[in-house]
TORSE-617214 format. One line per 4 residues: number of its first residue (from 1); their letters; for each residue z, y, x of N, C-alpha, C. Coordinates in steps of 0.2 Angstrom, whole numbers, plus 5000, padded with zeros to 4 digits. Layout:
NUM) a) Z,Y,X,Z,Y,X,Z,Y,X ~ ...
***
This chain:
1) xxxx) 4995,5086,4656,5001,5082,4658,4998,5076,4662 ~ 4993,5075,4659,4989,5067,4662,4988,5067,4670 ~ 4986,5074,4671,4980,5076,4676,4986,5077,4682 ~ 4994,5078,4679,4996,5081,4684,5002,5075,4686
5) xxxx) 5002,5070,4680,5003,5062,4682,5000,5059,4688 ~ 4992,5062,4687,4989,5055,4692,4988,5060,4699 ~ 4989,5065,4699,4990,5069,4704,4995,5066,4710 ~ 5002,5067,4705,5006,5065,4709,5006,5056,4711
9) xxxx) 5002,5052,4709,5001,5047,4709,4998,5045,4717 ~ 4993,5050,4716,4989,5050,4721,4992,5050,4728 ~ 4996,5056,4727,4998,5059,4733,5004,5054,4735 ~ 5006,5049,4730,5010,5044,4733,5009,5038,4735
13) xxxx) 5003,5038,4734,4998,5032,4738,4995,5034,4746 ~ 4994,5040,4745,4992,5043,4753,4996,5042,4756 ~ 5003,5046,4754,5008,5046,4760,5009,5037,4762 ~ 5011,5034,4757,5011,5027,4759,5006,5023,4764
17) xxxx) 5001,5025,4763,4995,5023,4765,4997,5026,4775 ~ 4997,5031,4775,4997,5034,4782,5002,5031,4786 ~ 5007,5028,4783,5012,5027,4785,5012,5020,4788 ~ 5014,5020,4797,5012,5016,4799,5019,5010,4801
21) xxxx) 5019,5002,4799,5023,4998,4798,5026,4999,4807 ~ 5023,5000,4810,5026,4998,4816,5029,5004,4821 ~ 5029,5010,4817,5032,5014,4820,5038,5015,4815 ~ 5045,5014,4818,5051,5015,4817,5053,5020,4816
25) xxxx) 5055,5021,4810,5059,5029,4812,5066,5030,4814 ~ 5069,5034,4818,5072,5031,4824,5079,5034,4817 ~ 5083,5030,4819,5091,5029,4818,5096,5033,4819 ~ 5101,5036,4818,5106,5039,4824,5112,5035,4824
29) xxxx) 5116,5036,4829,5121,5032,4828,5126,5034,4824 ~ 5132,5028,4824,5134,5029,4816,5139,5036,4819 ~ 5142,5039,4812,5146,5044,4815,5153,5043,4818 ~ 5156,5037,4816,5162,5035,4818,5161,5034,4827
33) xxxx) 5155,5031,4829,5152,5030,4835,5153,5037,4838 ~ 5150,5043,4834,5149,5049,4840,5156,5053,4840 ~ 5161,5051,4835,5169,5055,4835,5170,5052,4840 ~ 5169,5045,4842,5173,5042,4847,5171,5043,4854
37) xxxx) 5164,5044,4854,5162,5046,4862,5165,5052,4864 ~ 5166,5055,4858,5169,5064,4860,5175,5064,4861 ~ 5177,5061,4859,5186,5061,4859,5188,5058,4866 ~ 5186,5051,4869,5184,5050,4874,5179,5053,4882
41) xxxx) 5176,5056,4882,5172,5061,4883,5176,5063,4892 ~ 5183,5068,4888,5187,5071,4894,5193,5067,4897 ~ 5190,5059,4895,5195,5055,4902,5191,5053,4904 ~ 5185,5049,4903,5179,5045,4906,5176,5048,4912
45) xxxx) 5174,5046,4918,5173,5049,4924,5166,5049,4923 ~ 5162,5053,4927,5155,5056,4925,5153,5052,4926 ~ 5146,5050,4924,5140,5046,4927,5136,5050,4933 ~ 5136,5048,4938,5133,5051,4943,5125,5047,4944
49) xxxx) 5120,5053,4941,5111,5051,4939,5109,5052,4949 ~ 5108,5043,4949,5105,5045,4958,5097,5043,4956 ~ 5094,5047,4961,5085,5045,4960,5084,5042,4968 ~ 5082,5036,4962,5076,5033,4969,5071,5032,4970
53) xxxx) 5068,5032,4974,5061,5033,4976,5058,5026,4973 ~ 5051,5027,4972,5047,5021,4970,5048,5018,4976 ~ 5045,5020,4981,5042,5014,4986,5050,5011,4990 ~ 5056,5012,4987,5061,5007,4986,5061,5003,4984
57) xxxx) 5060,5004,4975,5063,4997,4973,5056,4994,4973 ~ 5050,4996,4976,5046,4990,4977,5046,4987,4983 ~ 5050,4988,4988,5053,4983,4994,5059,4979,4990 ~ 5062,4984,4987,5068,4978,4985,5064,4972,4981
61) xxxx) 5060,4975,4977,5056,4970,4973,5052,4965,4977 ~ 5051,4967,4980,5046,4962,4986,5053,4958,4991 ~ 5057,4961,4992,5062,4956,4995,5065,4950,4990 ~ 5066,4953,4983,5069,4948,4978,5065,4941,4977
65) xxxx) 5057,4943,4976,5052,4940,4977,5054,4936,4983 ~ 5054,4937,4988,5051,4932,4994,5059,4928,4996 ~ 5062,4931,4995,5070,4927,4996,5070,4921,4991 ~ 5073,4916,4996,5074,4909,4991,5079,4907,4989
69) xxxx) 5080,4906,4981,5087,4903,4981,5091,4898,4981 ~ 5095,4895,4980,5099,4889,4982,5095,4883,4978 ~ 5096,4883,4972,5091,4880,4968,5084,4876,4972 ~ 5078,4884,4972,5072,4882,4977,5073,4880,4983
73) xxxx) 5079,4879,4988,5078,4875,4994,5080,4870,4994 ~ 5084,4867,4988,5088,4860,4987,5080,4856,4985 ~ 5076,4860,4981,5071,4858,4976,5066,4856,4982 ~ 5065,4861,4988,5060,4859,4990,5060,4853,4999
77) xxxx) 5068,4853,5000,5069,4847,5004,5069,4842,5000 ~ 5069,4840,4993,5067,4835,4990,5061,4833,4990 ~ 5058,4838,4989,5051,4836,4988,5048,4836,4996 ~ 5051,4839,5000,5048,4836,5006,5052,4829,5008
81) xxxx) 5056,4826,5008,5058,4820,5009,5056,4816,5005 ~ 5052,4816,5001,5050,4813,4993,5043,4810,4997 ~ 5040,4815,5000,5034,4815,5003,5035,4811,5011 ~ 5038,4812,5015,5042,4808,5020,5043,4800,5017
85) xxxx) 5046,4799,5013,5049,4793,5011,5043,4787,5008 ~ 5037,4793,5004,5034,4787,5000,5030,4786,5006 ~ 5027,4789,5012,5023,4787,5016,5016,4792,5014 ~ 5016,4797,5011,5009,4799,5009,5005,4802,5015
89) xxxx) 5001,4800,5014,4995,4803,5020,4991,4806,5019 ~ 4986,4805,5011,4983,4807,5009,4981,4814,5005 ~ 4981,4820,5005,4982,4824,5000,4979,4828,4996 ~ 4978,4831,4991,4971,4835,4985,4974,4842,4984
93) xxxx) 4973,4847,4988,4976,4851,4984,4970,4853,4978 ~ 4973,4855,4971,4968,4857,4968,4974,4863,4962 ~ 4967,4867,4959,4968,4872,4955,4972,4869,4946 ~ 4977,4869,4943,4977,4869,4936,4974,4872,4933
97) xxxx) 4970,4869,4929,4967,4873,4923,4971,4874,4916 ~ 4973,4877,4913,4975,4875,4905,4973,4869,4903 ~ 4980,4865,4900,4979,4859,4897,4986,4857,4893 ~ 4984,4853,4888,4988,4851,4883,4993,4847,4887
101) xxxx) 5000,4847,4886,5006,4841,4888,5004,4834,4888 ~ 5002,4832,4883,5000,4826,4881,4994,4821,4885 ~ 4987,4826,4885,4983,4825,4890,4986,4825,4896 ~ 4989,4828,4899,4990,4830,4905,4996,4823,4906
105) xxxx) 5001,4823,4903,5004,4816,4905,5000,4808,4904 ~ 4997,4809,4900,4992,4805,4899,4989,4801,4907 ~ 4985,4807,4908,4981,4807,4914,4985,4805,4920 ~ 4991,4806,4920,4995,4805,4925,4997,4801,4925
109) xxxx) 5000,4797,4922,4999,4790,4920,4995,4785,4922 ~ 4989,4786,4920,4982,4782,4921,4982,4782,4928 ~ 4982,4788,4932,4981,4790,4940,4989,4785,4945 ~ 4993,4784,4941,4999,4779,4944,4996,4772,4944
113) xxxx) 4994,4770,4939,4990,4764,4939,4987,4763,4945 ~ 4984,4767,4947,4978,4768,4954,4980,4768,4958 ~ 4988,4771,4959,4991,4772,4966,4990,4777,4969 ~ 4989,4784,4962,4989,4789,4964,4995,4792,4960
117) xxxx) 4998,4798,4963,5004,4803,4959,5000,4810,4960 ~ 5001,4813,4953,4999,4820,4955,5007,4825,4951 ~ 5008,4829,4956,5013,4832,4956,5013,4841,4953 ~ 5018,4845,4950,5015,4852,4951,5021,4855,4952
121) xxxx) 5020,4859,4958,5029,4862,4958,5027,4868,4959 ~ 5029,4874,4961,5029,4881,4959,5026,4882,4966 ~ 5023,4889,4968,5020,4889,4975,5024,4890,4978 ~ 5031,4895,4978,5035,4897,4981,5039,4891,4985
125) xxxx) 5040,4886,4982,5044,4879,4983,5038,4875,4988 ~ 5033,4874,4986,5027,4871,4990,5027,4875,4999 ~ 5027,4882,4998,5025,4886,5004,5031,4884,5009 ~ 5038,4883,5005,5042,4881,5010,5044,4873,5012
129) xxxx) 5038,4869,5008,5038,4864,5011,5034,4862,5017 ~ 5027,4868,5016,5026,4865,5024,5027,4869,5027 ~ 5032,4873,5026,5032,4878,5032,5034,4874,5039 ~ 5032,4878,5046,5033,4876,5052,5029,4868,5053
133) xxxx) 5023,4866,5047,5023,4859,5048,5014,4862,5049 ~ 5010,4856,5053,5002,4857,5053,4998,4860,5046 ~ 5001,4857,5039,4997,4859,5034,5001,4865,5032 ~ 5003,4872,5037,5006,4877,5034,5000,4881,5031
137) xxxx) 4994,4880,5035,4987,4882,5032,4987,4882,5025 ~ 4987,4877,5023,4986,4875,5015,4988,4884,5010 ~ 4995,4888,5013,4996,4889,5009,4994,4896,5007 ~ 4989,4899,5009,4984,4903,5010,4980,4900,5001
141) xxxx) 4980,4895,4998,4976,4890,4993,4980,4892,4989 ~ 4986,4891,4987,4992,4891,4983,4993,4899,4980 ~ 4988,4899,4975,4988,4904,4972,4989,4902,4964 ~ 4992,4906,4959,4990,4905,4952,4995,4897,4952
145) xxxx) 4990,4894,4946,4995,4888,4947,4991,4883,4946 ~ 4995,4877,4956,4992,4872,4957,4995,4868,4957 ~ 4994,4862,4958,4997,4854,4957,4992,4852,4964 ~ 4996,4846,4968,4994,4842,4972,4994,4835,4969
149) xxxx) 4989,4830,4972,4988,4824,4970,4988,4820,4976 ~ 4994,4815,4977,4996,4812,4983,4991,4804,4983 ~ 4991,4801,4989,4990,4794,4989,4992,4792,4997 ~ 4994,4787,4997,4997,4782,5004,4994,4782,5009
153) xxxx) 4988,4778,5006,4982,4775,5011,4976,4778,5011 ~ 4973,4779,5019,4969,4782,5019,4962,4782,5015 ~ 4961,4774,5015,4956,4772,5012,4953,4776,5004 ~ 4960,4776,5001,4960,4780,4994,4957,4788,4994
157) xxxx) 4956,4788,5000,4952,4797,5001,4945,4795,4994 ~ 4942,4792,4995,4936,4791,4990,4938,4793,4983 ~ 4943,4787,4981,4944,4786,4978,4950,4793,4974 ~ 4954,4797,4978,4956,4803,4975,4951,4808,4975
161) xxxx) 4944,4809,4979,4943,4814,4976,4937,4814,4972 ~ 4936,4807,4970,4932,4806,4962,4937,4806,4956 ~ 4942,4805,4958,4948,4809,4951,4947,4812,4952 ~ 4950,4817,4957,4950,4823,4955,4944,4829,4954
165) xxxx) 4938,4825,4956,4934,4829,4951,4930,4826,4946 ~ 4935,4820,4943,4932,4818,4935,4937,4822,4931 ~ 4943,4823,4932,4946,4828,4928,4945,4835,4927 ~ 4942,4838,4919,4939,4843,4920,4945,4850,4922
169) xxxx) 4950,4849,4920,4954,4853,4922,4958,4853,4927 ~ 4955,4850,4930,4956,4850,4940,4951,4854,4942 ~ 4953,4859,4948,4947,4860,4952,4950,4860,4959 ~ 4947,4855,4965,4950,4851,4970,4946,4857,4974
173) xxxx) 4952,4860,4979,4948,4867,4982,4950,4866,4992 ~ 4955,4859,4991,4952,4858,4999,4960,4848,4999 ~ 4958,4845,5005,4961,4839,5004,4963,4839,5013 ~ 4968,4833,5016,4972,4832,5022,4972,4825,5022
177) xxxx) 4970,4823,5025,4973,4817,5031,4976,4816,5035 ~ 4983,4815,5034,4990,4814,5037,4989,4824,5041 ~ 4987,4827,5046,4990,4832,5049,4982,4837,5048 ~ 4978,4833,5050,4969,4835,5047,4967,4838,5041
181) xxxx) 4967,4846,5042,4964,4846,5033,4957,4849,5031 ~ 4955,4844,5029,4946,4842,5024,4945,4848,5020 ~ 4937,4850,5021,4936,4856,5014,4931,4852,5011 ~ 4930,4853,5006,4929,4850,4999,4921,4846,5003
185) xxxx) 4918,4850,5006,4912,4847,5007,4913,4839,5011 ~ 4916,4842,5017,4918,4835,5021,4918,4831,5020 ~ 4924,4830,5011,4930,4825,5009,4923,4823,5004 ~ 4918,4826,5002,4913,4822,4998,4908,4819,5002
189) xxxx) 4909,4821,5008,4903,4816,5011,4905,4811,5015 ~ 4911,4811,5016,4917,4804,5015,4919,4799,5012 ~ 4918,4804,5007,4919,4799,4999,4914,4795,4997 ~ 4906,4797,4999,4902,4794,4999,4899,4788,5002
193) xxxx) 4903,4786,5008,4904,4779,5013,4907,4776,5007 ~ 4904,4769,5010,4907,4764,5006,4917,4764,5009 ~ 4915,4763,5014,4923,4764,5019,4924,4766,5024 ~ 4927,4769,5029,4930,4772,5032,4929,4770,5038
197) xxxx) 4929,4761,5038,4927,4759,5045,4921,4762,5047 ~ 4919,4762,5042,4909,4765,5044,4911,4769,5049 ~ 4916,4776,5047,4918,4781,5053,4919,4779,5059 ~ 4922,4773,5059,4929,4770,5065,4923,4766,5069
201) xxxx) 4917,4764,5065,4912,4761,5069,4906,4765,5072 ~ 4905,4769,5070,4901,4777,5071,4905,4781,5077 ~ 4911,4780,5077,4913,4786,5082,4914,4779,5088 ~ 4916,4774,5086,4918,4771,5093,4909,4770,5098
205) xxxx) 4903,4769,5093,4898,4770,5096,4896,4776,5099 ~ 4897,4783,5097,4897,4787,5101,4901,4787,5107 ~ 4907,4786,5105,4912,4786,5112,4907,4780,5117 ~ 4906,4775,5116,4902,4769,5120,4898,4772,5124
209) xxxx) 4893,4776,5119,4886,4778,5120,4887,4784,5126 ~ 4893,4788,5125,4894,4792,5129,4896,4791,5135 ~ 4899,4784,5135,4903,4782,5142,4895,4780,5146 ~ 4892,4776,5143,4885,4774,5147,4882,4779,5150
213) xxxx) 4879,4784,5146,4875,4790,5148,4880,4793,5155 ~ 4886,4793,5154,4889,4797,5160,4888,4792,5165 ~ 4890,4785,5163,4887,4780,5170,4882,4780,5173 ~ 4876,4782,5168,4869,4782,5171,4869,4789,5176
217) xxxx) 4870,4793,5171,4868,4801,5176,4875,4801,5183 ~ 4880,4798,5182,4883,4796,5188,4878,4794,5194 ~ 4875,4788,5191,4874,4784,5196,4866,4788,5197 ~ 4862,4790,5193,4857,4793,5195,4858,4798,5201
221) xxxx) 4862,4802,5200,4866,4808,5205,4866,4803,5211 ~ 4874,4797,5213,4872,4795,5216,4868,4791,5220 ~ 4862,4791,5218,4856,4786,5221,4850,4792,5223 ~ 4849,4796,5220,4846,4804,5224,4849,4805,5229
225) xxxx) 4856,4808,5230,4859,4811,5236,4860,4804,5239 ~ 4858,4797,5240,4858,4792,5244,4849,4793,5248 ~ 4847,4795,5243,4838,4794,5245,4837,4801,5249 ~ 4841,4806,5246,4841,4812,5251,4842,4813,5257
229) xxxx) 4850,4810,5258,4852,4808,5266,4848,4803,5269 ~ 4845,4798,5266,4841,4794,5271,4837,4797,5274 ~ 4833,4802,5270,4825,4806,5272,4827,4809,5276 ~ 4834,4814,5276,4836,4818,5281,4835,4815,5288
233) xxxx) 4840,4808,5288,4839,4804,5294,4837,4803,5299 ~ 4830,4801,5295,4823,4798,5295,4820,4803,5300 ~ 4820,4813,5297,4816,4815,5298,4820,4818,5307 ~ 4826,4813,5306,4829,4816,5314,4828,4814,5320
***
């Protein structure tokens, strides 16, 4: 009797045991539910089963995808008049990394002090903002998900893109001045001047240095083909 207790003991811990929490055992519907579909049945007009091809609804999928809604064009003549309005010149596109709310407002904060704005709007809305403008290049960048970081003045190039690569969950993957856009090495070795006139002083002396030289070699040309035809002259 004991032996044939623990038998059945057993064999109700296995079953238990096999039995797995996340497979359902499936339901049927109730019966009042299947009287009525039958009864109903010979007035409902058939369902006509149409097959379509994959490589359909993945154009449709890709059209729904690329189509912009009312919303995202309202959204993104906003944000491009936003940009127009404040006067930005300067700009960082950079990668998001993962980060807490809190940090991330934070830091956002502290970068306005500076007279810097870092903004993060979806790609689809960013792509239609520079479309037809010179930094439509950029959106070739605009993958996953980015934020841009704006500033006014030129001078601020330094100084945006040492934010942006003190914050570790930025990674600043290329930057623009007004129509001009910088890749990352450029914009560090800009940053590395103390100012920008340096440049505005460097290039006007190139320009100087190159007006001279063509004076010279002008006038050198000029004064050989004068010494030429005298010889000719001379030897006439």
């Amino acid at each position: 009797m004991y032996q044939r207790f623990f038998q059945n003991s057993l064999q109700s811990v296995t079953q238990i045991r096999n039995v797995s929490s996340k497979y359902v055992r499936p339901h049927p519907r109730h019966y009042k539910r299947r009287l009525f579909e039958e009864a109903v049945a010979p007035v409902l007009p058939e369902e006509k089963k149409k097959c379509v091809s994959k490589t359909f609804l993945m154009e449709q999928a890709k059209l729904e995808k690329e189509e912009y809604m009312e919303i995202e064009l309202a959204l993104a003549k906003k944000v491009k008049d936003w940009i127009i309005e404040n006067e930005f010149r300067v700009m960082a596109y950079c990668q998001l990394l993962p980060i807490q709310g809190r940090t991330r407002r934070l830091a956002v904060n502290q970068l306005r002090l500076q007279e810097l704005d870092l903004k993060s709007y979806s790609n689809k809305v960013m792509k239609k903002v520079f479309e037809n403008t010179p930094l439509e290049t950029v959106n070739c960048l605009l993958h996953g998900s980015n934020c841009i970081m704006f500033a006014k003045d030129i001078d601020k190039l330094g100084l945006l893109f040492n934010q942006a690569k003190k914050l570790n969950w930025l990674q600043p993957l290329a930057f623009s001045v007004d129509d001009r856009i910088l890749s990352y090495s450029e914009c560090e070795a800009l940053a590395k001047l103390p100012s920008l006139d340096c440049v505005k002083g460097e290039t006007a002396q190139i320009i100087s240095r190159i007006s001279n030289d063509l004076v010279n070699n002008i006038s050198h040309h000029s004064n050989s083909l004068a010494n030429t035809l005298a010889e000719i002259s001379t030897e006439k």
